[in-house]
N, C-alpha and C positions, 0 to 999 in steps of 0.2 A: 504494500500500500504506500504512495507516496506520501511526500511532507503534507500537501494540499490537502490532501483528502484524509487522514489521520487528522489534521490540524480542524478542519470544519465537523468532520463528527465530533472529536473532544468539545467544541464550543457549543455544538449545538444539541450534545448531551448533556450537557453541564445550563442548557438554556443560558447562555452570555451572549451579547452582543460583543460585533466588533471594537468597538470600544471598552467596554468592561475589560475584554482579553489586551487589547490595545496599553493602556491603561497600567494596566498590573504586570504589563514587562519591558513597558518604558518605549514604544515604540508609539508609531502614529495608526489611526485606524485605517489608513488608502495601506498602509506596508502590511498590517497582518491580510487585508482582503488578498491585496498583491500573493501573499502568500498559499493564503487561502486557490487562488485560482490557478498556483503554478506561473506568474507571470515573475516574480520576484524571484531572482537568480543568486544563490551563496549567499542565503543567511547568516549573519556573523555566528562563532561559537558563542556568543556571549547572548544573541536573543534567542536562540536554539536553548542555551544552559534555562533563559527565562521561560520560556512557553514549556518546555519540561516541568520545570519547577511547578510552576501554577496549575497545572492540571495531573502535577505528581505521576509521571511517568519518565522512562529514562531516554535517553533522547537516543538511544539506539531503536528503543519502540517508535519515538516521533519519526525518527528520518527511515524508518522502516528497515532497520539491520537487526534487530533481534530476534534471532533465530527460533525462538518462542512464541514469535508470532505468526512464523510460517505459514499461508496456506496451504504448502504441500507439505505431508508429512515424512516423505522420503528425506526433504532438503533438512527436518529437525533432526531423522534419524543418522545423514549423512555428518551434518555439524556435530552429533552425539559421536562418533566413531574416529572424527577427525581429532576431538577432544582426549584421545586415546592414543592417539600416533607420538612419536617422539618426532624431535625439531627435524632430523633429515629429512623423517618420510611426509612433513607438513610442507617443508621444502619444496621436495619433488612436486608436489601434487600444487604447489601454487607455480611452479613451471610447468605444468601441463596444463593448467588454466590457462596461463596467460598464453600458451602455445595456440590454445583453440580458440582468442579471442581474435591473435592475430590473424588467425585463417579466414575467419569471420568475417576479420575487417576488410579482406584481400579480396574476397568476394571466392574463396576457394569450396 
């Protein structure tokens, strides 16, 4: 789930306006909407730390990296197993990552 859409369900389970949320993390209310619709590009660490904060979640759930969150449950069981490798074989497998991303990109 992206920032935007994580970001407008926490607000609008929480019944807050953009301002309320605005407000309570020191930002303007056009920059959380901004955020809100995905037009706002690299959020600092520091209003990521704040919108965390206020709706008490860690900003790995906000920006959609924890693995807890997963909809697929292969990808928790994969993160669960990688959790278990030592440093070389975590290694290797982030060079075959980034091997398959470059292929990707190549168009192969």
């Amino acid at each position: 789930m992206s920032l935007a859409t994580k970001l407008q369900k926490l607000r609008t389970a929480k019944g807050q306006s953009l301002q309320v949320v605005a407000d309570a993390v020191g930002a303007s209310k056009a920059h959380i909407w901004e955020l809100e619709k995905g037009t706002a590009a690299n959020p600092s660490i520091e209003l990521l730390k704040g919108i965390a904060g206020h709706f008490g979640v860690s900003i790995a759930s906000l920006v959609g990296e924890d693995p807890s969150d997963a909809q697929d449950e292969q990808l928790v069981v994969m993160y669960r197993d990688l959790q278990n490798l030592d440093e070389n074989d975590r290694q290797f497998i982030e060079l075959m990552i980034e091997g398959m991303k470059k292929k990707r990109e190549s168009g192969q």
